[in-house]
Biopython code that builds the backbone (N, CA, C, O; Angstrom):
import numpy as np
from Bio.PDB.StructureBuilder import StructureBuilder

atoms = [
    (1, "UNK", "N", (33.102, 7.320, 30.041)),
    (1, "UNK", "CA", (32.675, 6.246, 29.164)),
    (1, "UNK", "C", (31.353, 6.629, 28.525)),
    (1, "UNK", "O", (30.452, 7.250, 29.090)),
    (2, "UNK", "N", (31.347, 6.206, 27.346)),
    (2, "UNK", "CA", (29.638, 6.579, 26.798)),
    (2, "UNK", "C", (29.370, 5.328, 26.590)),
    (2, "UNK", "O", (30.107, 4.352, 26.456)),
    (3, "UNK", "N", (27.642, 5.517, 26.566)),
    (3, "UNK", "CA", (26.712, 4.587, 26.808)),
    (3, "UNK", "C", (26.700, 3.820, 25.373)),
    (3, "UNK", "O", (26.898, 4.341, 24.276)),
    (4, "UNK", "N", (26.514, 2.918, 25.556)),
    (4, "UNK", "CA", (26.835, 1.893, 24.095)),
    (4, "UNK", "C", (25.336, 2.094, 23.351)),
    (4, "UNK", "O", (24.267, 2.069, 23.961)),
    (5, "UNK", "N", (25.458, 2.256, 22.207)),
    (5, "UNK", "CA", (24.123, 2.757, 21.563)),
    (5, "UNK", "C", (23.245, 1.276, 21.320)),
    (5, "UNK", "O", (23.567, 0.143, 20.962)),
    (6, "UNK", "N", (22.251, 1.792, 21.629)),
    (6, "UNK", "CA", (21.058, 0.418, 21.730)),
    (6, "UNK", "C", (20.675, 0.294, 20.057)),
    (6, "UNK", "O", (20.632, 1.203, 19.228)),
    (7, "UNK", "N", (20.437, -1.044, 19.892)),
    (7, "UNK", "CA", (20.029, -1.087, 18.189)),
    (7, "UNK", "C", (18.942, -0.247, 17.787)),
    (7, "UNK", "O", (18.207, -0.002, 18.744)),
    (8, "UNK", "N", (18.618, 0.224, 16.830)),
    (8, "UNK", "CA", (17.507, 0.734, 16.460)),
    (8, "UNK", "C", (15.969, -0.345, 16.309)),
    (8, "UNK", "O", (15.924, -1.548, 16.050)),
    (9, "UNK", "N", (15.151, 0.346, 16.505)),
    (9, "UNK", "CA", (13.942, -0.838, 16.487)),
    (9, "UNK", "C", (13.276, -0.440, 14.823)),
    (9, "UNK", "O", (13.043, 0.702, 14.427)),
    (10, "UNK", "N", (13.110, -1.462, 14.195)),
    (10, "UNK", "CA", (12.741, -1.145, 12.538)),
    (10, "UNK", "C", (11.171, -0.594, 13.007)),
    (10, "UNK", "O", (10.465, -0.714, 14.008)),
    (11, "UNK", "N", (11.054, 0.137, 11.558)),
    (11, "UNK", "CA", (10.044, 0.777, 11.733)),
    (11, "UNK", "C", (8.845, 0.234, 11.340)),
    (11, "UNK", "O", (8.937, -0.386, 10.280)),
    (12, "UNK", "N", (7.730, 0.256, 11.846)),
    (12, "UNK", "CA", (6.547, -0.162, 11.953)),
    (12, "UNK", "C", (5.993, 0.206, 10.765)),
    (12, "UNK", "O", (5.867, 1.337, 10.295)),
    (13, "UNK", "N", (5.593, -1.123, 10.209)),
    (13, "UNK", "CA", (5.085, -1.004, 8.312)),
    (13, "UNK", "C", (3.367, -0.672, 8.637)),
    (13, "UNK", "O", (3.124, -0.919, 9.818)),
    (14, "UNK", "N", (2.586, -0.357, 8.146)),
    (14, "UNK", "CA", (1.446, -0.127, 8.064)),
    (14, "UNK", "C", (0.682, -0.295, 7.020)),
    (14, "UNK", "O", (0.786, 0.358, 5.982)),
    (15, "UNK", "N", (-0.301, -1.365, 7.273)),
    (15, "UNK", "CA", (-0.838, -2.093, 6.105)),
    (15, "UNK", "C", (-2.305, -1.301, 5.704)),
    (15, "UNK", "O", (-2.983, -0.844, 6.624)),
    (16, "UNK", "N", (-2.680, -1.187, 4.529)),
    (16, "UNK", "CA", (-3.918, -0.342, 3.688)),
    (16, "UNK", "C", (-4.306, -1.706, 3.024)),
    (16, "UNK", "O", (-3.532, -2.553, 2.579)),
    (17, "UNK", "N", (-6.137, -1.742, 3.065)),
    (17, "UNK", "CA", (-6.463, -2.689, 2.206)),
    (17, "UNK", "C", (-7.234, -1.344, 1.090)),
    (17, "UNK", "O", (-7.879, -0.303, 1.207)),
    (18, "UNK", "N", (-6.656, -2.199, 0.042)),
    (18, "UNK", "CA", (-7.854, -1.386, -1.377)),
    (18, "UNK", "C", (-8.364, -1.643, -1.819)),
    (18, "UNK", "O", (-7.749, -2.436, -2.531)),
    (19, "UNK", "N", (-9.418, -1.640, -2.131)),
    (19, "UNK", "CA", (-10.617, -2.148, -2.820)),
    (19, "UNK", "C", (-11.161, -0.844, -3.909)),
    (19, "UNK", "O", (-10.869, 0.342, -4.062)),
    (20, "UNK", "N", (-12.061, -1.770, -4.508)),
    (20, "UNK", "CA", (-12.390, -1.028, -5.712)),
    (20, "UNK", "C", (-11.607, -1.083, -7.256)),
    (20, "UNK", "O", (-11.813, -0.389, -8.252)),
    (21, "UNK", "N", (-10.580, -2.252, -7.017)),
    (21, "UNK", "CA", (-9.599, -2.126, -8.089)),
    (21, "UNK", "C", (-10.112, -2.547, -9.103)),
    (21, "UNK", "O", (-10.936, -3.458, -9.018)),
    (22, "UNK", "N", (-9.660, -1.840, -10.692)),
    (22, "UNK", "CA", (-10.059, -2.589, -12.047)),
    (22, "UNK", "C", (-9.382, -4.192, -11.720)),
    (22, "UNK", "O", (-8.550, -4.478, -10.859)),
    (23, "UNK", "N", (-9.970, -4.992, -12.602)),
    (23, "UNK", "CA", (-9.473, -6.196, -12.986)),
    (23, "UNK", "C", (-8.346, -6.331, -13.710)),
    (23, "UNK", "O", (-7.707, -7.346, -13.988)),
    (24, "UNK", "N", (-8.132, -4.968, -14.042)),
    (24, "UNK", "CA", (-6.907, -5.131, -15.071)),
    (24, "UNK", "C", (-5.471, -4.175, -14.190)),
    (24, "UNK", "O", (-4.401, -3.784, -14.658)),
    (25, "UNK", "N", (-5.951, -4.072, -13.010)),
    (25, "UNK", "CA", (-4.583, -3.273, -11.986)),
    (25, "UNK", "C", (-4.303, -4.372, -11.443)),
    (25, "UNK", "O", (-5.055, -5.302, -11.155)),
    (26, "UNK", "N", (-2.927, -4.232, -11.265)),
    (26, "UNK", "CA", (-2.020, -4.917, -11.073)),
    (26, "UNK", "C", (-0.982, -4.894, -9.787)),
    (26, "UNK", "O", (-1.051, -3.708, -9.462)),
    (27, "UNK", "N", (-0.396, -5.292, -9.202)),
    (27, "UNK", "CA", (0.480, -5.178, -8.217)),
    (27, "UNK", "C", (1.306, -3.713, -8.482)),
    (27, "UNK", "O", (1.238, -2.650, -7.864)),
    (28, "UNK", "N", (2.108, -4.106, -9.652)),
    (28, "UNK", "CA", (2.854, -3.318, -10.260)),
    (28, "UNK", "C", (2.210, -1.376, -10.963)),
    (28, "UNK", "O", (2.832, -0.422, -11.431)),
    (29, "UNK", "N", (0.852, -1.605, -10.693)),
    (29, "UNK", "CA", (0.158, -0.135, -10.995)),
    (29, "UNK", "C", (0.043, 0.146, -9.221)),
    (29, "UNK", "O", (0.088, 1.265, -8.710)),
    (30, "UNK", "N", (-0.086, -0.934, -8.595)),
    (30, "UNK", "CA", (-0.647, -0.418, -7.058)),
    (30, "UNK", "C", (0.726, 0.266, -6.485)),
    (30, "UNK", "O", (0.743, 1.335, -5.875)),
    (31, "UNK", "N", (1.926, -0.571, -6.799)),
    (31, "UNK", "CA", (3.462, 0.179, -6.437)),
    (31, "UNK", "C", (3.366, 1.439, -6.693)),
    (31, "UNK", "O", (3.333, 2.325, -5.839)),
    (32, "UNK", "N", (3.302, 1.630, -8.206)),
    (32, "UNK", "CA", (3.572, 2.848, -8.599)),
    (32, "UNK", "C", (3.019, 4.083, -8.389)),
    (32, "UNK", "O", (3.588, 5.167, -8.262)),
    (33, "UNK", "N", (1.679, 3.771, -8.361)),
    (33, "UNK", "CA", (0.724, 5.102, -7.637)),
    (33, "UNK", "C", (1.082, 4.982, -6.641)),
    (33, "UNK", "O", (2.094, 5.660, -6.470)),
    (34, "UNK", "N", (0.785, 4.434, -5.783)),
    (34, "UNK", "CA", (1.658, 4.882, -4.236)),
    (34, "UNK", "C", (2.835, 5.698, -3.573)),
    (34, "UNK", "O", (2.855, 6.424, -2.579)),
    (35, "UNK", "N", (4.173, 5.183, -4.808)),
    (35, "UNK", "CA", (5.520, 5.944, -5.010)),
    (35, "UNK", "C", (5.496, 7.423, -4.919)),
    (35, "UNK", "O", (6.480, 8.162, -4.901)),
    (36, "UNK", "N", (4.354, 7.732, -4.868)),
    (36, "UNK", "CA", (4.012, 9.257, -4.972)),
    (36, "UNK", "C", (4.683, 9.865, -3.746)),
    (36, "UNK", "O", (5.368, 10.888, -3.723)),
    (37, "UNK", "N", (4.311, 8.909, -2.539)),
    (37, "UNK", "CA", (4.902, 9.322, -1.224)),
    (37, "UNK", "C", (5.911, 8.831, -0.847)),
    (37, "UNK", "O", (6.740, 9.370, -0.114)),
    (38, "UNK", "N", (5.967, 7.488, -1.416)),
    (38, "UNK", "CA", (7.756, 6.746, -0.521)),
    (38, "UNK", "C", (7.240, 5.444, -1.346)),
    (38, "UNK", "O", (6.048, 5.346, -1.639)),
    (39, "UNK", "N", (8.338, 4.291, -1.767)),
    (39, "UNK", "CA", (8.142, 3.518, -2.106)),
    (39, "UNK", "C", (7.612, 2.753, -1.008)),
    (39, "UNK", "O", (8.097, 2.775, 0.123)),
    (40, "UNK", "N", (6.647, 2.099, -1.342)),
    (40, "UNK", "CA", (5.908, 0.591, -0.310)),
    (40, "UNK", "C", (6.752, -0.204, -0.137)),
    (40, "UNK", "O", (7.566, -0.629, -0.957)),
    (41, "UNK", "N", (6.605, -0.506, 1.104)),
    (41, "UNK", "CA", (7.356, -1.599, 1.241)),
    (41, "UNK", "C", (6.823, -2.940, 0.691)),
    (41, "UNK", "O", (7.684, -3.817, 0.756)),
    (42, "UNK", "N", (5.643, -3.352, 0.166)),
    (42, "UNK", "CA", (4.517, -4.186, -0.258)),
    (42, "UNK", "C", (3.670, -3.701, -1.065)),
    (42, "UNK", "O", (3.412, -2.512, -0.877)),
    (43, "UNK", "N", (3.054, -4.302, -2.049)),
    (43, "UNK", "CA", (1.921, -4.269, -3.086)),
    (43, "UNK", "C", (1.526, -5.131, -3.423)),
    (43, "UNK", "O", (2.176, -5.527, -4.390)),
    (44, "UNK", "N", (-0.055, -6.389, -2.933)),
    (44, "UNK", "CA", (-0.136, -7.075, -3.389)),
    (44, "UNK", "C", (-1.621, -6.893, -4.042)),
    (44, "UNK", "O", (-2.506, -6.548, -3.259)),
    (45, "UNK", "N", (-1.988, -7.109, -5.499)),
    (45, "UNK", "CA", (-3.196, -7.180, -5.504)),
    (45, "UNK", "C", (-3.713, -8.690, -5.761)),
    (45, "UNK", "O", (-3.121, -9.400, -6.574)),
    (46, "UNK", "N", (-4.708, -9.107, -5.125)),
    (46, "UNK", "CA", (-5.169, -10.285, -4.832)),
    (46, "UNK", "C", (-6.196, -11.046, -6.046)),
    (46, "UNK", "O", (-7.320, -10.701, -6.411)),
    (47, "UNK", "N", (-5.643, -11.799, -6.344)),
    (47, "UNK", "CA", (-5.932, -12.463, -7.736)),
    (47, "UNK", "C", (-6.654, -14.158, -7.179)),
    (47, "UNK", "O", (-6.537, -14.982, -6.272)),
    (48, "UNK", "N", (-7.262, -13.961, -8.185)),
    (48, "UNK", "CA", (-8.207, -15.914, -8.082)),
    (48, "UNK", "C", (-6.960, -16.800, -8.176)),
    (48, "UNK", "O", (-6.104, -16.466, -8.996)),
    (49, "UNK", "N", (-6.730, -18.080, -7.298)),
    (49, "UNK", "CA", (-5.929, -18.429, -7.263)),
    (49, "UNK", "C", (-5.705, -19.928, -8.774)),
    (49, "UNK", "O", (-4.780, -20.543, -9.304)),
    (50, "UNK", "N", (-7.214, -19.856, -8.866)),
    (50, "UNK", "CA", (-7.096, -20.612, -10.348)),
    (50, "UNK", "C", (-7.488, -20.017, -11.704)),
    (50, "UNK", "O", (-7.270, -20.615, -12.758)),
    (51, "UNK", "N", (-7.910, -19.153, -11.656)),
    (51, "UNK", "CA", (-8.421, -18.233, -13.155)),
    (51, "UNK", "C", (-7.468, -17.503, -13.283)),
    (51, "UNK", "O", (-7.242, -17.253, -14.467)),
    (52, "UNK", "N", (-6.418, -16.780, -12.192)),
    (52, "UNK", "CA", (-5.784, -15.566, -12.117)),
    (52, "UNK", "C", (-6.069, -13.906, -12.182)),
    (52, "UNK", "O", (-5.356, -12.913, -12.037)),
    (53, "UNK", "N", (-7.675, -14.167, -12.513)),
    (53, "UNK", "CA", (-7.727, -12.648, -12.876)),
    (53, "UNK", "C", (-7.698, -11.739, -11.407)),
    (53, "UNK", "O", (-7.403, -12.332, -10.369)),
    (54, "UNK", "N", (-7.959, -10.552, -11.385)),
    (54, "UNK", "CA", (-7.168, -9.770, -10.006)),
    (54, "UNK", "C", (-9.084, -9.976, -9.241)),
    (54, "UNK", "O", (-10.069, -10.160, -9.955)),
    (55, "UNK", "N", (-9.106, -9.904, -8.180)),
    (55, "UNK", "CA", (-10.319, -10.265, -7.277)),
    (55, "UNK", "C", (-10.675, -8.693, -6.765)),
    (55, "UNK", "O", (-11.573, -8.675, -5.923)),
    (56, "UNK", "N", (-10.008, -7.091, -7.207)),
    (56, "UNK", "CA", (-11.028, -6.398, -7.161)),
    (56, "UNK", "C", (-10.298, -5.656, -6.095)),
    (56, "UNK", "O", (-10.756, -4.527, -5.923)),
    (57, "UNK", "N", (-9.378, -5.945, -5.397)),
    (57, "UNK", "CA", (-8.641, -6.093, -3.928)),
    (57, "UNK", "C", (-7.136, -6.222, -3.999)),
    (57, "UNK", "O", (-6.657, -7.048, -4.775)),
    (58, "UNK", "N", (-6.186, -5.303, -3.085)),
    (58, "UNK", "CA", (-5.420, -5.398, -2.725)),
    (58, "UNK", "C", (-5.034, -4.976, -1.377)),
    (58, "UNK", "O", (-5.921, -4.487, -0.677)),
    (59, "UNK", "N", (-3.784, -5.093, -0.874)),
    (59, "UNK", "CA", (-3.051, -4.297, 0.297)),
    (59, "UNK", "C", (-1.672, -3.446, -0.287)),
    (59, "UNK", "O", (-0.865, -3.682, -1.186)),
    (60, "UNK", "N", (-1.814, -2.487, 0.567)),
    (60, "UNK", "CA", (-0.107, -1.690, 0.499)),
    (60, "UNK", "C", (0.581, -1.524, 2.051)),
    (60, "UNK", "O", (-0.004, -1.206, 3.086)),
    (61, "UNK", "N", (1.746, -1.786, 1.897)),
    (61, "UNK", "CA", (2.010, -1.688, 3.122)),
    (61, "UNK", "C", (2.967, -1.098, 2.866)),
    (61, "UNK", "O", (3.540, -1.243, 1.786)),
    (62, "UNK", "N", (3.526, 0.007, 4.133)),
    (62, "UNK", "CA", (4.235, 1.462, 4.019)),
    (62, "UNK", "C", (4.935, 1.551, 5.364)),
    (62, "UNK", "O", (4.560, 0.862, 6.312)),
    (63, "UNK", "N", (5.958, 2.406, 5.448)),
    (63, "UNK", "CA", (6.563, 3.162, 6.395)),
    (63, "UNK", "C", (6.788, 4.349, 6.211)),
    (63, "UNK", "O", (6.340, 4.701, 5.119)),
    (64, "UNK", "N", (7.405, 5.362, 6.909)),
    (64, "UNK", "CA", (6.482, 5.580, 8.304)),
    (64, "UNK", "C", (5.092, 6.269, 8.136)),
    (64, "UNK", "O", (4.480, 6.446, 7.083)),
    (65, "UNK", "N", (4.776, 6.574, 9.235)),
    (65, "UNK", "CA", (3.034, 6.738, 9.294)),
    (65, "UNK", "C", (2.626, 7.884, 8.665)),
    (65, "UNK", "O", (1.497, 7.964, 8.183)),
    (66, "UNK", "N", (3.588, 8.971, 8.607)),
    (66, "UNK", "CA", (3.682, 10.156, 7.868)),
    (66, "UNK", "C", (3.348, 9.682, 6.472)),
    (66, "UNK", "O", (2.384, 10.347, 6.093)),
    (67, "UNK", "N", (3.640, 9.015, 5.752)),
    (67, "UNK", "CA", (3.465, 8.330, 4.591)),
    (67, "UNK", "C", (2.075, 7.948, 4.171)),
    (67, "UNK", "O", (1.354, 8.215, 3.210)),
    (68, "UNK", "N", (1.945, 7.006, 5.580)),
    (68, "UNK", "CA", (0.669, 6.501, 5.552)),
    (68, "UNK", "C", (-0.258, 7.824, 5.180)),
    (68, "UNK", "O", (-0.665, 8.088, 4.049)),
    (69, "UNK", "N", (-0.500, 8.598, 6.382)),
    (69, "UNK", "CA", (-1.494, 9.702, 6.575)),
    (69, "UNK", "C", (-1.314, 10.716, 5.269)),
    (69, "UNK", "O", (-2.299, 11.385, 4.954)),
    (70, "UNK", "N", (-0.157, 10.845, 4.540)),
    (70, "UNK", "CA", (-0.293, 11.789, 3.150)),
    (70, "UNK", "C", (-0.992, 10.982, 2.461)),
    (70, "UNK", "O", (-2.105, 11.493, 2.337)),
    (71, "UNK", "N", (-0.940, 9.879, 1.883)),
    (71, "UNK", "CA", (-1.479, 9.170, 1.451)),
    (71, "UNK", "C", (-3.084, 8.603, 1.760)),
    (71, "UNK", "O", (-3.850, 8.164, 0.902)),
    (72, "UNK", "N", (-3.251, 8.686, 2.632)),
    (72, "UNK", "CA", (-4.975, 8.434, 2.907)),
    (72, "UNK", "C", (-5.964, 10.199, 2.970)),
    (72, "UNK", "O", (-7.154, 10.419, 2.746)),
    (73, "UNK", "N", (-4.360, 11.566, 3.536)),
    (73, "UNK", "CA", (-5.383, 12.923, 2.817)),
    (73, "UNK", "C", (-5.237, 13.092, 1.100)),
    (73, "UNK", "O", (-5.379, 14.237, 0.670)),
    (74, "UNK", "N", (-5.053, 12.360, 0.443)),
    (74, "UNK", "CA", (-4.790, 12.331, -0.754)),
    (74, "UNK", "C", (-5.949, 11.919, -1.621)),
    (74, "UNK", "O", (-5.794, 11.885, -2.842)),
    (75, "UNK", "N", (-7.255, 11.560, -0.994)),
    (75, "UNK", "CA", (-7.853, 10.685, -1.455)),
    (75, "UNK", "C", (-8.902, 11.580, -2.530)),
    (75, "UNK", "O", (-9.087, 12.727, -2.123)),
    (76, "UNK", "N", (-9.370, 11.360, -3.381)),
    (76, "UNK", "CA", (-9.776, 9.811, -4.120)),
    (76, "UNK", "C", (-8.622, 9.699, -5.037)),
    (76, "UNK", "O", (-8.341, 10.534, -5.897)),
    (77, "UNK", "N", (-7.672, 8.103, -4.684)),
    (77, "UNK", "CA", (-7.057, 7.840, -5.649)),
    (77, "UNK", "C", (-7.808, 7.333, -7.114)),
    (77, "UNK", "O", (-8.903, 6.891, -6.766)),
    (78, "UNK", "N", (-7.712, 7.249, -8.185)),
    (78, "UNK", "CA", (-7.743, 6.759, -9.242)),
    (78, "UNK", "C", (-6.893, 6.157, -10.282)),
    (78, "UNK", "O", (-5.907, 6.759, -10.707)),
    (79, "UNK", "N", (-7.206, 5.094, -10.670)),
    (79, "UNK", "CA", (-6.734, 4.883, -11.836)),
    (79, "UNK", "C", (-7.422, 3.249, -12.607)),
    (79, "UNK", "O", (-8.019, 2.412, -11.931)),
    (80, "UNK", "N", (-7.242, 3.153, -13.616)),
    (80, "UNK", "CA", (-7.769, 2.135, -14.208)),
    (80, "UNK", "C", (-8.931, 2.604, -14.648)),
    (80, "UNK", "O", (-9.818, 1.786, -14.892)),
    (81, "UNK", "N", (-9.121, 3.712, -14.800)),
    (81, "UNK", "CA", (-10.550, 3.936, -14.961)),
    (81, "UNK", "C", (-11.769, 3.776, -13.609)),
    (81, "UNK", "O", (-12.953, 3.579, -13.881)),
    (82, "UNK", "N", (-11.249, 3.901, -12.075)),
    (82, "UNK", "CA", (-12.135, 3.392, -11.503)),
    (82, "UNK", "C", (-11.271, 4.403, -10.281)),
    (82, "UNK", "O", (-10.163, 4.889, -10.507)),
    (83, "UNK", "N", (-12.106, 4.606, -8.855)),
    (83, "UNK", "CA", (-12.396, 5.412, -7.726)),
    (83, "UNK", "C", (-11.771, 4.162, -6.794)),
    (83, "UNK", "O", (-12.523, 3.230, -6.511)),
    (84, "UNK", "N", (-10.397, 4.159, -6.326)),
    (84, "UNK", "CA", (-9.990, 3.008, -5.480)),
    (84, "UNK", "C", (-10.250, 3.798, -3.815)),
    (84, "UNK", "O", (-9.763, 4.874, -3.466)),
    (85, "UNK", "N", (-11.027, 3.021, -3.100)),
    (85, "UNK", "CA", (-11.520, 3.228, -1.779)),
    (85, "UNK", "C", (-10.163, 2.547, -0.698)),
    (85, "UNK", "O", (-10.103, 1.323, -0.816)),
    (86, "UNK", "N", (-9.144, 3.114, 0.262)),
    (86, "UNK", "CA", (-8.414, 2.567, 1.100)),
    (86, "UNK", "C", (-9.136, 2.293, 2.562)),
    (86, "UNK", "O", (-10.140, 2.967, 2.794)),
    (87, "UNK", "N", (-8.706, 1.378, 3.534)),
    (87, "UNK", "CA", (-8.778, 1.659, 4.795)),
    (87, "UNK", "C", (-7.412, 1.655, 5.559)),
    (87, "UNK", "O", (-6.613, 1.159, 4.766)),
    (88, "UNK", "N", (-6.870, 1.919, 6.529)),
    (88, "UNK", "CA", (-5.885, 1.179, 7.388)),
    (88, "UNK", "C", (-6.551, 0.004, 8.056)),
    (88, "UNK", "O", (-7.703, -0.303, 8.359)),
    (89, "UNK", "N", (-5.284, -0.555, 8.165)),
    (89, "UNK", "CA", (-5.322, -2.308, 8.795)),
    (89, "UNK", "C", (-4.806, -1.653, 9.757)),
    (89, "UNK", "O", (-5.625, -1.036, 10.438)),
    (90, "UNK", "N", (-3.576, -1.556, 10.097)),
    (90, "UNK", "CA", (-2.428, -1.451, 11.147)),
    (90, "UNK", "C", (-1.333, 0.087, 11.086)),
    (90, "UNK", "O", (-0.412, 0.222, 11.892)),
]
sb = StructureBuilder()
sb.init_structure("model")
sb.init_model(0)
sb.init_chain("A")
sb.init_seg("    ")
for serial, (resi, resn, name, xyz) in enumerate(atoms, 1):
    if name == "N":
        sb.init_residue(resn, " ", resi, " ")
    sb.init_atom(name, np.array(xyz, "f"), 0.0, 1.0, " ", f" {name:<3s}", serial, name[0])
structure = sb.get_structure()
């Protein structure tokens, strides 16, 4: 008899905060530079919740960690005209 295969456990997303963003980057610029390594599973950049303009700040969140770590020796990202600084969260 073989052993009944155990489910797989999903893989552990890993969240980056970014800072340094133009006002004029967008969720949709934070996706795309990232794509470099694997699509994100997440891109949010964080906007005033009554003016709308972007607050300077986002997160990316990624799988697997291999991803993560190409992506943080990759650094200095750019774009918008500006030097975006990452950390890991998780």
């Amino acid at each position: 008899m073989s052993k009944p295969e155990s489910p797989k456990e999903p893989e552990k997303l890993w969240k980056r905060f970014i800072r340094s963003l133009s006002f004029e980057t967008t969720s949709t610029h934070l996706r795309s530079h990232f794509e470099q390594w694997r699509t994100p599973a997440g891109c949010v950049n964080m906007r005033d919740p009554n003016t709308k303009p972007s607050r300077g700040f986002g997160f990316v969140t990624s799988a697997p960690v291999e991803e993560v770590v190409a992506a943080m020796k990759a650094r200095p990202h750019k774009a918008d005209g500006r030097v975006w600084n990452q950390r890991g969260l998780s």
